[in-house]
HTML snippet that shows the backbone in 3Dmol.js (N, CA, C, O; Angstrom):
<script src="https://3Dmol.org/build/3Dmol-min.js"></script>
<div id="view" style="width:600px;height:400px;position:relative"></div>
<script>
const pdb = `
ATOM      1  N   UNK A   1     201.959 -72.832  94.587  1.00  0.00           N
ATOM      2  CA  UNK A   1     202.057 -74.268  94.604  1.00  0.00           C
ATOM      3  C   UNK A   1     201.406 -74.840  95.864  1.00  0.00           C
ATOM      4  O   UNK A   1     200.519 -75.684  95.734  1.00  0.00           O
ATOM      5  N   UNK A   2     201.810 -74.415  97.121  1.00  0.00           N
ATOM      6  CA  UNK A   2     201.464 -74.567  98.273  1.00  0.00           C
ATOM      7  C   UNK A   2     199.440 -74.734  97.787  1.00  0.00           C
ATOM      8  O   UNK A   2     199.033 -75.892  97.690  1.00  0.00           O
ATOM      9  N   UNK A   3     198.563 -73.755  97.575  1.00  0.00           N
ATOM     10  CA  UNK A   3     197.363 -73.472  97.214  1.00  0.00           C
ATOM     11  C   UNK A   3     196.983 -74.402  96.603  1.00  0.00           C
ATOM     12  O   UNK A   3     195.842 -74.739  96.918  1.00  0.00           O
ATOM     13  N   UNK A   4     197.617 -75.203  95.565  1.00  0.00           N
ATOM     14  CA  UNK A   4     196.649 -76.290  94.793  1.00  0.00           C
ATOM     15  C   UNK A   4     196.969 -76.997  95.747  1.00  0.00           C
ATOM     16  O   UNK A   4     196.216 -76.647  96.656  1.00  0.00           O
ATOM     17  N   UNK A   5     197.553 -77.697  96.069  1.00  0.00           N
ATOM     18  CA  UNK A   5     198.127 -79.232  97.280  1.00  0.00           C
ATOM     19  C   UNK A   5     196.930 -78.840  97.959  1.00  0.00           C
ATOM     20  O   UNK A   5     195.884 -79.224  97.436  1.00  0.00           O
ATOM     21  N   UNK A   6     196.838 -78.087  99.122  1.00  0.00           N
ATOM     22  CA  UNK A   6     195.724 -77.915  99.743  1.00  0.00           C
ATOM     23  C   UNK A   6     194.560 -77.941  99.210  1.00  0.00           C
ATOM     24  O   UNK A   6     193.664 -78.527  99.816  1.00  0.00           O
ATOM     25  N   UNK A   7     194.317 -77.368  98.063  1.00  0.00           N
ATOM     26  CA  UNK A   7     192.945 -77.653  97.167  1.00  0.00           C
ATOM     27  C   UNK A   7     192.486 -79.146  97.374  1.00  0.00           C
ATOM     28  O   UNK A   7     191.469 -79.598  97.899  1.00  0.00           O
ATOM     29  N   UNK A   8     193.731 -79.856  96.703  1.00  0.00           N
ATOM     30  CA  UNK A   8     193.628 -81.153  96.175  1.00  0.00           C
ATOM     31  C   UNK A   8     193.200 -82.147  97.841  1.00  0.00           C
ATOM     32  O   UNK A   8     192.203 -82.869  97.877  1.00  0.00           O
ATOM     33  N   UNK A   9     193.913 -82.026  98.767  1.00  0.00           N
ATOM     34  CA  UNK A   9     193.599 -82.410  99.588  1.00  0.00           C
ATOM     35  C   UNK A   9     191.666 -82.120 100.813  1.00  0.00           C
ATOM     36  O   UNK A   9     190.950 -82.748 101.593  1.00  0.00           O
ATOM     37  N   UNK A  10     191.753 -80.902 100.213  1.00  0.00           N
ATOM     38  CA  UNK A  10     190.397 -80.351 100.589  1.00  0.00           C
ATOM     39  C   UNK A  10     189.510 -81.332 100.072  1.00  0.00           C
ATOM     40  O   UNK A  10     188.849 -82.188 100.661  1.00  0.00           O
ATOM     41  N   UNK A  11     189.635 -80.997  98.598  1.00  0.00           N
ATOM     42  CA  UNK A  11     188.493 -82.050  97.907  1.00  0.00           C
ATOM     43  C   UNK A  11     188.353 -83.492  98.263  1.00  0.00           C
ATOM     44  O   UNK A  11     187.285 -84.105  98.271  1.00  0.00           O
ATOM     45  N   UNK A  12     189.355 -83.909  98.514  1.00  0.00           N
ATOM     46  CA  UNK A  12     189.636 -85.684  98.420  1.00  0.00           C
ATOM     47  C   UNK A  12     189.013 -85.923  99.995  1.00  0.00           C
ATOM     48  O   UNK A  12     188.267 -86.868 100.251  1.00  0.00           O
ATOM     49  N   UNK A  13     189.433 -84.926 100.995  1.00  0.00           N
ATOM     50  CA  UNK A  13     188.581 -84.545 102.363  1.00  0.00           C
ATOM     51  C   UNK A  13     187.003 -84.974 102.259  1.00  0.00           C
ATOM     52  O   UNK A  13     186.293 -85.905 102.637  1.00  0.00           O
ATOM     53  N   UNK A  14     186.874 -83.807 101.557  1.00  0.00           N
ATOM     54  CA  UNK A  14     185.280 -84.308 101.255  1.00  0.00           C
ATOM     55  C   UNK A  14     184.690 -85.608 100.571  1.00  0.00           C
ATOM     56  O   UNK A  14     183.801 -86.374 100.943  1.00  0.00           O
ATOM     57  N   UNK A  15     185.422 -85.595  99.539  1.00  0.00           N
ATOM     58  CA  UNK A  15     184.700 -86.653  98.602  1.00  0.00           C
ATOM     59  C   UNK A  15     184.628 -87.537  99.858  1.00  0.00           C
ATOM     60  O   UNK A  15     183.510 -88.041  99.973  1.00  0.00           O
ATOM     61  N   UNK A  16     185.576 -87.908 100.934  1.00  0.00           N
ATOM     62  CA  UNK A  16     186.003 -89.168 101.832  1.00  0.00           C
ATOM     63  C   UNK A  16     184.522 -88.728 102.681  1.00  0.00           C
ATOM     64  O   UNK A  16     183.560 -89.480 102.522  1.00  0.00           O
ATOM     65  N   UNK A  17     184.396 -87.753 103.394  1.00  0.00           N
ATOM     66  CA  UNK A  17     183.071 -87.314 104.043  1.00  0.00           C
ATOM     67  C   UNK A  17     181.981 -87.514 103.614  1.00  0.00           C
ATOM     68  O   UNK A  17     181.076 -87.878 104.364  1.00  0.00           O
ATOM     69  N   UNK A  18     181.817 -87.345 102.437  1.00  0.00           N
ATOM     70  CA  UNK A  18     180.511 -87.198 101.967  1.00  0.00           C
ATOM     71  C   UNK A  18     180.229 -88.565 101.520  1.00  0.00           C
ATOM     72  O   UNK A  18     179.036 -88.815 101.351  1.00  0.00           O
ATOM     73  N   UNK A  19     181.038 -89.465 101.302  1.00  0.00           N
ATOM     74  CA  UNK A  19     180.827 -90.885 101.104  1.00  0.00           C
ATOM     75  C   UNK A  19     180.406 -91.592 102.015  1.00  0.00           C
ATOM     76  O   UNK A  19     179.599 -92.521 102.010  1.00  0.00           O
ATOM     77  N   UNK A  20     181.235 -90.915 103.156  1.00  0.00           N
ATOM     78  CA  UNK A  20     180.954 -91.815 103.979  1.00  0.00           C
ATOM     79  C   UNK A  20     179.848 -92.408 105.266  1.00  0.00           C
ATOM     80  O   UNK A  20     179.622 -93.339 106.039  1.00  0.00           O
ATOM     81  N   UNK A  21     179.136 -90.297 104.527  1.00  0.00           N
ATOM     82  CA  UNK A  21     177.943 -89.989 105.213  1.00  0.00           C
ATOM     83  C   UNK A  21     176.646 -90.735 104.405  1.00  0.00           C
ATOM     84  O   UNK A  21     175.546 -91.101 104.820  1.00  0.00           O
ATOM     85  N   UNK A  22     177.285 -90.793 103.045  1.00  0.00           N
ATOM     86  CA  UNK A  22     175.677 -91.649 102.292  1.00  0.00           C
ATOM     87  C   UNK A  22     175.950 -93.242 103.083  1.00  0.00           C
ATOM     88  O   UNK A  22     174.967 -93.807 103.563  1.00  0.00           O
ATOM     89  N   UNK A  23     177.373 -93.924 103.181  1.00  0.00           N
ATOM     90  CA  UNK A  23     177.206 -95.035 103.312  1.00  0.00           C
ATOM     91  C   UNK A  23     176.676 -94.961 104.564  1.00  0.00           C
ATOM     92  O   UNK A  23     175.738 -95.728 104.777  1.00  0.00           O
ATOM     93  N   UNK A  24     177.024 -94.240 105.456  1.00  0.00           N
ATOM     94  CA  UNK A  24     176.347 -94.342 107.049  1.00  0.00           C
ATOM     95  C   UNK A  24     175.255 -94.398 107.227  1.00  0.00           C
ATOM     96  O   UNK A  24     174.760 -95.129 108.085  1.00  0.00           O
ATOM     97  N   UNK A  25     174.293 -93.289 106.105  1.00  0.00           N
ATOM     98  CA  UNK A  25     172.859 -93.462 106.111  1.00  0.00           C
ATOM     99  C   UNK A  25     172.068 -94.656 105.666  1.00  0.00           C
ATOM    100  O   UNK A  25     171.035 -95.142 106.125  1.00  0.00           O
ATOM    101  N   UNK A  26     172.941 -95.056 104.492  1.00  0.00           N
ATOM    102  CA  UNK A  26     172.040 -96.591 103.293  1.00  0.00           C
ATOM    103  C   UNK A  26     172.306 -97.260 104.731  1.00  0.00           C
ATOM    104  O   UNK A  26     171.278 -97.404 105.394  1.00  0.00           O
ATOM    105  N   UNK A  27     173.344 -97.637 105.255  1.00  0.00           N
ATOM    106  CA  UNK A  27     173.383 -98.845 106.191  1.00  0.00           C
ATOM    107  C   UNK A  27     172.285 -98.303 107.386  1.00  0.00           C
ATOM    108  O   UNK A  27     171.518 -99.234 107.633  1.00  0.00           O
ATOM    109  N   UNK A  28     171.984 -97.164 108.159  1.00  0.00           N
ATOM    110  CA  UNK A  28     171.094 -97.312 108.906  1.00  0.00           C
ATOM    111  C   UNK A  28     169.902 -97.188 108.327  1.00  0.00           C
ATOM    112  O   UNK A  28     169.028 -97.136 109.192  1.00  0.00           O
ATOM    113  N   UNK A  29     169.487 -97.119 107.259  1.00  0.00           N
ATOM    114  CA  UNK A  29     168.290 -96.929 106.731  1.00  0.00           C
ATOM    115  C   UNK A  29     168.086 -99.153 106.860  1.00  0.00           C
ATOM    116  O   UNK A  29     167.251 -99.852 107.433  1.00  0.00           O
ATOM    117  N   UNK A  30     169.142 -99.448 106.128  1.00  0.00           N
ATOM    118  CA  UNK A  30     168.995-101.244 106.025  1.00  0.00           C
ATOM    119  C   UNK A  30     168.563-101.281 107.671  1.00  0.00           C
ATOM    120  O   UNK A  30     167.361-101.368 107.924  1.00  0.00           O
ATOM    121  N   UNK A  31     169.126-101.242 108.315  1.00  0.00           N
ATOM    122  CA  UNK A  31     169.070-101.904 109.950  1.00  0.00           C
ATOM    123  C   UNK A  31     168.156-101.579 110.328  1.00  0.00           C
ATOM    124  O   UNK A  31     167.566-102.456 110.958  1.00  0.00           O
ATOM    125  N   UNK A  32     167.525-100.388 110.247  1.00  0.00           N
ATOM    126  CA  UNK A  32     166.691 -99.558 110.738  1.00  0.00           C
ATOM    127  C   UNK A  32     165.124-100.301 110.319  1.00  0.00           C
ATOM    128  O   UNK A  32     164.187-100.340 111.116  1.00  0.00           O
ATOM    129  N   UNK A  33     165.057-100.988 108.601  1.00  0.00           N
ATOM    130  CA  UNK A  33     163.543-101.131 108.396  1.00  0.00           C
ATOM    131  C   UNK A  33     163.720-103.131 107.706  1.00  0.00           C
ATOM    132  O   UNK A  33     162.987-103.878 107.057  1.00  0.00           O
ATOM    133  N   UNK A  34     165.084-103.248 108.327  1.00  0.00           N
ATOM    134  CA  UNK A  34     165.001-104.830 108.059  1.00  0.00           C
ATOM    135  C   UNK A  34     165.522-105.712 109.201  1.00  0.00           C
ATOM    136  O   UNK A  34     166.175-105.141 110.074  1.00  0.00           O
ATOM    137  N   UNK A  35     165.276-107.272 109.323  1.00  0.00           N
ATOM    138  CA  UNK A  35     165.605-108.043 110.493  1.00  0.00           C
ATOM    139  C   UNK A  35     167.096-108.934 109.871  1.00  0.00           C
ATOM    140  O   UNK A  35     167.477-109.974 110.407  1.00  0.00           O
ATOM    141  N   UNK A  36     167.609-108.476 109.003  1.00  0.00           N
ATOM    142  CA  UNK A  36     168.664-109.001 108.552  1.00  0.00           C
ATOM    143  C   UNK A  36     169.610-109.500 109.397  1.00  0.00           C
ATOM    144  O   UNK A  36     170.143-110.595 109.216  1.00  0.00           O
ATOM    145  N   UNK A  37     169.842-108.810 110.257  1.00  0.00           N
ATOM    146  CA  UNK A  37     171.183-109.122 111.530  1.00  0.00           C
ATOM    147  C   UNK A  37     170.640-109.656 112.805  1.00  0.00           C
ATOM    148  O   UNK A  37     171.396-109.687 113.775  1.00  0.00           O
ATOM    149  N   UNK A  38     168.950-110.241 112.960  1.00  0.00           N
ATOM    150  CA  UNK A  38     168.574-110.156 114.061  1.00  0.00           C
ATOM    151  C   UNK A  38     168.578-111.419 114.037  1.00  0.00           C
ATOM    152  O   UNK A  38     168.494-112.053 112.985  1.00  0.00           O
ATOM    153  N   UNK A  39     168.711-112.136 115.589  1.00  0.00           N
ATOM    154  CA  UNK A  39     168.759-113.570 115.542  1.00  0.00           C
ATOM    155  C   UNK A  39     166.632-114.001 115.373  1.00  0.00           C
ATOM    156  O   UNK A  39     165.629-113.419 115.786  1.00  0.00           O
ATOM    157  N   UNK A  40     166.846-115.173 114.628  1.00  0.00           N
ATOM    158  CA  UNK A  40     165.474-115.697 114.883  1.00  0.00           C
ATOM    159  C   UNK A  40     165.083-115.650 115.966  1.00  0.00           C
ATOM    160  O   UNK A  40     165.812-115.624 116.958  1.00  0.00           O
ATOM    161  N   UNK A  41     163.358-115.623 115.975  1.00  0.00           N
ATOM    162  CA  UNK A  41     162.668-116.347 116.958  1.00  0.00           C
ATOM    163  C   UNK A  41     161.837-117.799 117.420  1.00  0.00           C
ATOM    164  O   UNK A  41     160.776-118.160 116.910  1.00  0.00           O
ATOM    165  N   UNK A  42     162.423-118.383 118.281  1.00  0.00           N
ATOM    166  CA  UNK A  42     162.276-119.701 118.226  1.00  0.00           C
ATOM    167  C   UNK A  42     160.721-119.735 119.475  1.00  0.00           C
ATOM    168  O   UNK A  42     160.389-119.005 120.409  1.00  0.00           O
ATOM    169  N   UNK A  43     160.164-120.889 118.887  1.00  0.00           N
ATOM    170  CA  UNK A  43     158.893-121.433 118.952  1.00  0.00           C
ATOM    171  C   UNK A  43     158.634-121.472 120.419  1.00  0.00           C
ATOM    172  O   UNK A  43     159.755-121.766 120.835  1.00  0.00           O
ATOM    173  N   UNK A  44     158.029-121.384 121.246  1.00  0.00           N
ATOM    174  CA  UNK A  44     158.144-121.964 122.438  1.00  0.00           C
ATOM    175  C   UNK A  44     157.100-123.620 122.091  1.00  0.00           C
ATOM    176  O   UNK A  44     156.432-123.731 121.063  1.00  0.00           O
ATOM    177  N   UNK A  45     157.156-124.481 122.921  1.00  0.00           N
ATOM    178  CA  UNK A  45     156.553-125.602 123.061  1.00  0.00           C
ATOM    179  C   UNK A  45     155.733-125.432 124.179  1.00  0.00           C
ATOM    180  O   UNK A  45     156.003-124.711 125.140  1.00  0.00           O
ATOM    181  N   UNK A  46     153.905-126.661 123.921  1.00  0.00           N
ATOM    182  CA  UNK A  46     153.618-126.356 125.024  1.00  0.00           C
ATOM    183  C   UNK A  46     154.057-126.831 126.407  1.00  0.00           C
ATOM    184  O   UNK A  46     153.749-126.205 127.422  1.00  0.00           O
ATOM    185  N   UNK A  47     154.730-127.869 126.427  1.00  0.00           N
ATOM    186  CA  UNK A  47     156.032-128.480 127.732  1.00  0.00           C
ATOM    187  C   UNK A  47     156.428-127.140 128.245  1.00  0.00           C
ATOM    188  O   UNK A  47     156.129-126.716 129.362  1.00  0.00           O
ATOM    189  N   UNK A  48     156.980-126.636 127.534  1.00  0.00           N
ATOM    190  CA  UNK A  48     157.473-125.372 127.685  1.00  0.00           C
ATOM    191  C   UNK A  48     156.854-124.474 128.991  1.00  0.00           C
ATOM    192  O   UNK A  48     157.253-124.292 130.142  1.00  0.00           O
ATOM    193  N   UNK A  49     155.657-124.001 128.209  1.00  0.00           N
ATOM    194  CA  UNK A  49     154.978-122.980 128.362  1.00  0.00           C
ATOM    195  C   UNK A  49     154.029-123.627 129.718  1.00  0.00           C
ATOM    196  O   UNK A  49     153.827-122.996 130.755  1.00  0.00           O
ATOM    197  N   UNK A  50     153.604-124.787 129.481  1.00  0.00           N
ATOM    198  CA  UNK A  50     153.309-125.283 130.868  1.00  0.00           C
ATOM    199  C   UNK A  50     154.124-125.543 132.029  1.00  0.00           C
ATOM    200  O   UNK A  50     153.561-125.625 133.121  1.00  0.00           O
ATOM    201  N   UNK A  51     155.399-125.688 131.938  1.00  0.00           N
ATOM    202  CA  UNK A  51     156.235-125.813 133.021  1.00  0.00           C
ATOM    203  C   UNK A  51     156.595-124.364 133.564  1.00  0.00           C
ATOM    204  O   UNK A  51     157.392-124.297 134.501  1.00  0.00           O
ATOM    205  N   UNK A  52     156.084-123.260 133.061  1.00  0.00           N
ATOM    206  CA  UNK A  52     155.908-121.832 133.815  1.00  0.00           C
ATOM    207  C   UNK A  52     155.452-121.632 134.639  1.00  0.00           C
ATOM    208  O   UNK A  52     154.261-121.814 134.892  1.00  0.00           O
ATOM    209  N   UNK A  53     156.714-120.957 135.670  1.00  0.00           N
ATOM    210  CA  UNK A  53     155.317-120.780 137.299  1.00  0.00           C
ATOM    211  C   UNK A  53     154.900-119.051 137.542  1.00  0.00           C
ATOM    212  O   UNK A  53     155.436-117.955 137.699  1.00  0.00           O
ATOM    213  N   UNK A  54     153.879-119.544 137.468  1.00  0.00           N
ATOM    214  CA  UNK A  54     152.840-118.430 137.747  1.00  0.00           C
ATOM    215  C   UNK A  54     152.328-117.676 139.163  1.00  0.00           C
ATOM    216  O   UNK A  54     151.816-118.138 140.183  1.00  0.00           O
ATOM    217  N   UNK A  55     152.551-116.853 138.925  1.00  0.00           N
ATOM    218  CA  UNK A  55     152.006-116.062 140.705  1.00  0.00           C
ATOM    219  C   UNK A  55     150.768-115.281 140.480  1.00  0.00           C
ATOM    220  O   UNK A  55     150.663-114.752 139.374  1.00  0.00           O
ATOM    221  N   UNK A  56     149.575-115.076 141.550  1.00  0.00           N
ATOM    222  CA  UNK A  56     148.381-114.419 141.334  1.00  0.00           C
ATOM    223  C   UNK A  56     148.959-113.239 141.901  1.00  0.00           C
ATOM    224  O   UNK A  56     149.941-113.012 142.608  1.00  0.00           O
ATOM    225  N   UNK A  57     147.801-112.368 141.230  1.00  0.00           N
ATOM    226  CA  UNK A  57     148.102-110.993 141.736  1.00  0.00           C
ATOM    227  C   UNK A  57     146.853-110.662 142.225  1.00  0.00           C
ATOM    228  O   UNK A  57     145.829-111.203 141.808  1.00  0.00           O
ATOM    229  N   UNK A  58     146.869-109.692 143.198  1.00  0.00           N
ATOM    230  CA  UNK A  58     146.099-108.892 143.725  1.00  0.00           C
ATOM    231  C   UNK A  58     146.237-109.049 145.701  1.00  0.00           C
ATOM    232  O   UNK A  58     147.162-109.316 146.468  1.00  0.00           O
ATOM    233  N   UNK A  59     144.467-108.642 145.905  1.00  0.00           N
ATOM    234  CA  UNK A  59     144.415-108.686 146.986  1.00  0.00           C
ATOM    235  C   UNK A  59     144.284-109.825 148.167  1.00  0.00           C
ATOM    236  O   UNK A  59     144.303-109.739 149.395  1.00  0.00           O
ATOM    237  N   UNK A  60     144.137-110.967 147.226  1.00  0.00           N
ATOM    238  CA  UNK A  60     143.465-112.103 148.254  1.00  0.00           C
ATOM    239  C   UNK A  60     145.229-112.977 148.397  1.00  0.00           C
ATOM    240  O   UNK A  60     146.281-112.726 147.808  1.00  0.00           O
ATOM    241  N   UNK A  61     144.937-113.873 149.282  1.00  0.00           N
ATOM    242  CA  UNK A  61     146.305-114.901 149.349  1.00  0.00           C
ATOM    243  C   UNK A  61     146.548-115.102 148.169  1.00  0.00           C
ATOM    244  O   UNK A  61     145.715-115.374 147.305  1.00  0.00           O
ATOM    245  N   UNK A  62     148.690-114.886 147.914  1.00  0.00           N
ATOM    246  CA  UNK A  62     149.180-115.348 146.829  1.00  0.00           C
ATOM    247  C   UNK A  62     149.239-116.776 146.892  1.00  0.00           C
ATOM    248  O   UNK A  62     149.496-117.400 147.921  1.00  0.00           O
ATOM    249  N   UNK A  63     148.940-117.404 145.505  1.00  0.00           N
ATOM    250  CA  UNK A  63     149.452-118.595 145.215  1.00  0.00           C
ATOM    251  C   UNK A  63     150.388-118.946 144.216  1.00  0.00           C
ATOM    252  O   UNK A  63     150.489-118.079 143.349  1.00  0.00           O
ATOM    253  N   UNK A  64     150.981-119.769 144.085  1.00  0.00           N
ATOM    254  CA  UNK A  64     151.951-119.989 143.359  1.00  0.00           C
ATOM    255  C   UNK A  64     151.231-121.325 142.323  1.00  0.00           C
ATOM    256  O   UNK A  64     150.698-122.224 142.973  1.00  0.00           O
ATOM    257  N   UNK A  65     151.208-121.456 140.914  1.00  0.00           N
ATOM    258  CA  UNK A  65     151.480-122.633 140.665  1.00  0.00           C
ATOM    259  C   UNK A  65     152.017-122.574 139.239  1.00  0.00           C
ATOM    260  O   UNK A  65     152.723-121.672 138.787  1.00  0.00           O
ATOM    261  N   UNK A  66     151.470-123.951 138.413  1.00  0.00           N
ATOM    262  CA  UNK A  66     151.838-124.114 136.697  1.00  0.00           C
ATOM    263  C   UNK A  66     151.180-123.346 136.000  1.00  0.00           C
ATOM    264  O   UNK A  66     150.010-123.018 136.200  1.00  0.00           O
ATOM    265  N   UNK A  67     151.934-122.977 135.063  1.00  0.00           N
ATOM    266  CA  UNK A  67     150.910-122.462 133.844  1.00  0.00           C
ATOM    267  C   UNK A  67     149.806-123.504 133.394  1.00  0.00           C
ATOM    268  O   UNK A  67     148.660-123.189 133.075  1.00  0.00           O
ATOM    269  N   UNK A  68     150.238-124.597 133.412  1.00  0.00           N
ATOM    270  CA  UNK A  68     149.530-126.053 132.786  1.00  0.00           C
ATOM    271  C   UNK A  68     148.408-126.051 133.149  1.00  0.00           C
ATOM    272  O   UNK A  68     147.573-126.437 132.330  1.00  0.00           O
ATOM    273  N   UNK A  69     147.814-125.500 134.891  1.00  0.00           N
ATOM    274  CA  UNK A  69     146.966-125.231 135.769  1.00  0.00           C
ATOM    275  C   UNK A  69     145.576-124.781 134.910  1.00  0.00           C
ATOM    276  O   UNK A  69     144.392-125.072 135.076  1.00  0.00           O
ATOM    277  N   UNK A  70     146.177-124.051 134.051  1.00  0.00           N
ATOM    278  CA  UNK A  70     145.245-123.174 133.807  1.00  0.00           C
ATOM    279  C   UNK A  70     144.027-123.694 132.644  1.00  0.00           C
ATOM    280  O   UNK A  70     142.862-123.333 132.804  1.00  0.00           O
ATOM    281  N   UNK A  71     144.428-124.573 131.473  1.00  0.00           N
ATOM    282  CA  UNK A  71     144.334-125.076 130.601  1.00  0.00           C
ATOM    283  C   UNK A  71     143.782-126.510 130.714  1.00  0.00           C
ATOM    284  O   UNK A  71     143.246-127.205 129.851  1.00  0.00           O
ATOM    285  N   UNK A  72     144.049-126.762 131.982  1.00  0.00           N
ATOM    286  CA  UNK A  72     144.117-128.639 132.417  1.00  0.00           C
ATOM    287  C   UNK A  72     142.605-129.100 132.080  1.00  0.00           C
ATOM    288  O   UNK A  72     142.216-130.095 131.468  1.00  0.00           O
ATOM    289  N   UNK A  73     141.751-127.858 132.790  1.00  0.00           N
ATOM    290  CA  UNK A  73     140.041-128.046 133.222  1.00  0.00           C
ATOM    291  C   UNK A  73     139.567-127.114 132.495  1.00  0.00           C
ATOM    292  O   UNK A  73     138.386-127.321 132.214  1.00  0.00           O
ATOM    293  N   UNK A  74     140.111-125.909 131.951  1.00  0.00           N
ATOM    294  CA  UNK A  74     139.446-124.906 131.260  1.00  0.00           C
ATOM    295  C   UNK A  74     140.476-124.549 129.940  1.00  0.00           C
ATOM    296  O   UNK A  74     141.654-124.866 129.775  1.00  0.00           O
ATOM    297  N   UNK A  75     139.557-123.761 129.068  1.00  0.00           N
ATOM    298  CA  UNK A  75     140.535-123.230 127.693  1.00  0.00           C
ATOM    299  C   UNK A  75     141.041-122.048 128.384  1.00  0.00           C
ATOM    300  O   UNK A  75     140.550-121.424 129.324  1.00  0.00           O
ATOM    301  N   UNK A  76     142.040-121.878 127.778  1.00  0.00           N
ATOM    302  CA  UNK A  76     143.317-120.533 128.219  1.00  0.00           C
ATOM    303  C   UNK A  76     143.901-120.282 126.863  1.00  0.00           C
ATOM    304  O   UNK A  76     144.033-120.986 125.862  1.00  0.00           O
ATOM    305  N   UNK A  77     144.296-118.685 127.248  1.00  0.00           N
ATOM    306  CA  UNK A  77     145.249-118.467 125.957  1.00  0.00           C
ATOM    307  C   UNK A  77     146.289-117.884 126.881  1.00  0.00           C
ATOM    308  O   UNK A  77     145.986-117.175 127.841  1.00  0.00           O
ATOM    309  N   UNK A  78     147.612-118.229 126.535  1.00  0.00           N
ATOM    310  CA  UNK A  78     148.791-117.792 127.052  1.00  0.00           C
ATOM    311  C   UNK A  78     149.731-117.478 126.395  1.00  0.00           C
ATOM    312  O   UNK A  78     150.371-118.335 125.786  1.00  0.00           O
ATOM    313  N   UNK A  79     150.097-115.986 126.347  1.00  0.00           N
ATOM    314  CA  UNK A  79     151.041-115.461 125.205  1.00  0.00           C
ATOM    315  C   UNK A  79     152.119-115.105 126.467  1.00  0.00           C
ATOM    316  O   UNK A  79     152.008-114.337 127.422  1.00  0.00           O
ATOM    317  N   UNK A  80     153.214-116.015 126.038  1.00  0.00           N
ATOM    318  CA  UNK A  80     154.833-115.234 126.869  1.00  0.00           C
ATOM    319  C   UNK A  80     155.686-114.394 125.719  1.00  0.00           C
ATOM    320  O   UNK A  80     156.049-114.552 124.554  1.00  0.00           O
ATOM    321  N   UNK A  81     155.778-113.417 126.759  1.00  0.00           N
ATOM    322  CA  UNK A  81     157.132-112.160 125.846  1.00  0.00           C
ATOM    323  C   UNK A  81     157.991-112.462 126.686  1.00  0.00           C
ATOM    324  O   UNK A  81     157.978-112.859 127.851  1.00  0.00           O
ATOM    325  N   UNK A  82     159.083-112.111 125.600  1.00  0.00           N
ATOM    326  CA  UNK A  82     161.031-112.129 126.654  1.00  0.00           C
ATOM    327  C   UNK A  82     160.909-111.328 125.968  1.00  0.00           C
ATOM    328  O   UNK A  82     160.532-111.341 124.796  1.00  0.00           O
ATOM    329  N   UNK A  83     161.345-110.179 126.886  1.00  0.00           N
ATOM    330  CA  UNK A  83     162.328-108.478 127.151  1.00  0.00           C
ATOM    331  C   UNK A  83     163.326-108.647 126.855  1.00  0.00           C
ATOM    332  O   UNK A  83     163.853-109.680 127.266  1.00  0.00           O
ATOM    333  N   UNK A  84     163.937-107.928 126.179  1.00  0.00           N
ATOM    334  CA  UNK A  84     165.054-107.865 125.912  1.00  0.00           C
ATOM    335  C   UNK A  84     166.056-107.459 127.405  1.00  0.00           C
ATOM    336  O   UNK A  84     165.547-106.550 128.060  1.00  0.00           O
ATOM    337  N   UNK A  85     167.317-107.995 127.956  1.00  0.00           N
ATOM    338  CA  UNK A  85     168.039-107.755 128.899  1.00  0.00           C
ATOM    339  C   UNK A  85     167.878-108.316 130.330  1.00  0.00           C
ATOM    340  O   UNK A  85     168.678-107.999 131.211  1.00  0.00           O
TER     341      UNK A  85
END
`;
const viewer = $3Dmol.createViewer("view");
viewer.addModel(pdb, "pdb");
viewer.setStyle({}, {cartoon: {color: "spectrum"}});
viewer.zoomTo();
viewer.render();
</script>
């Protein structure tokens, strides 16, 4: 008697495991190749993007100024990324 109980519980063990390993996978497979849970991305404006201050790099004196700077007298392309953290 003891032998089936344990059977019965073995199986129901698994069935619970093995379910719960497909559902673990379907759901990271969803997250993994869709933006379902991700917040949008919102537009920047050019107000925005011109009120950015900019620093030169290299060897000569740093300056500081607007992004706006750049665009005012000449064409510019200016792509901003935000990093995550």
């Amino acid at each position: 008697m003891c032998s089936e109980l344990d059977l019965g519980y073995f199986s129901m063990a698994m069935w619970t495991i093995g379910l719960g390993a497909i559902g673990a996978a379907v759901t990271g497979i969803i997250l993994a190749n869709t933006d379902l849970f991700l917040t949008k991305a919102e537009k920047a404006s050019l107000d925005f993007l011109g009120s950015a201050d900019l620093k030169t790099l290299g060897g000569g004196k740093p300056r500081a100024f607007k992004a706006e700077e750049l665009w005012r007298k000449h064409g510019a392309v200016i792509m901003a990324v935000r990093r995550p953290g």
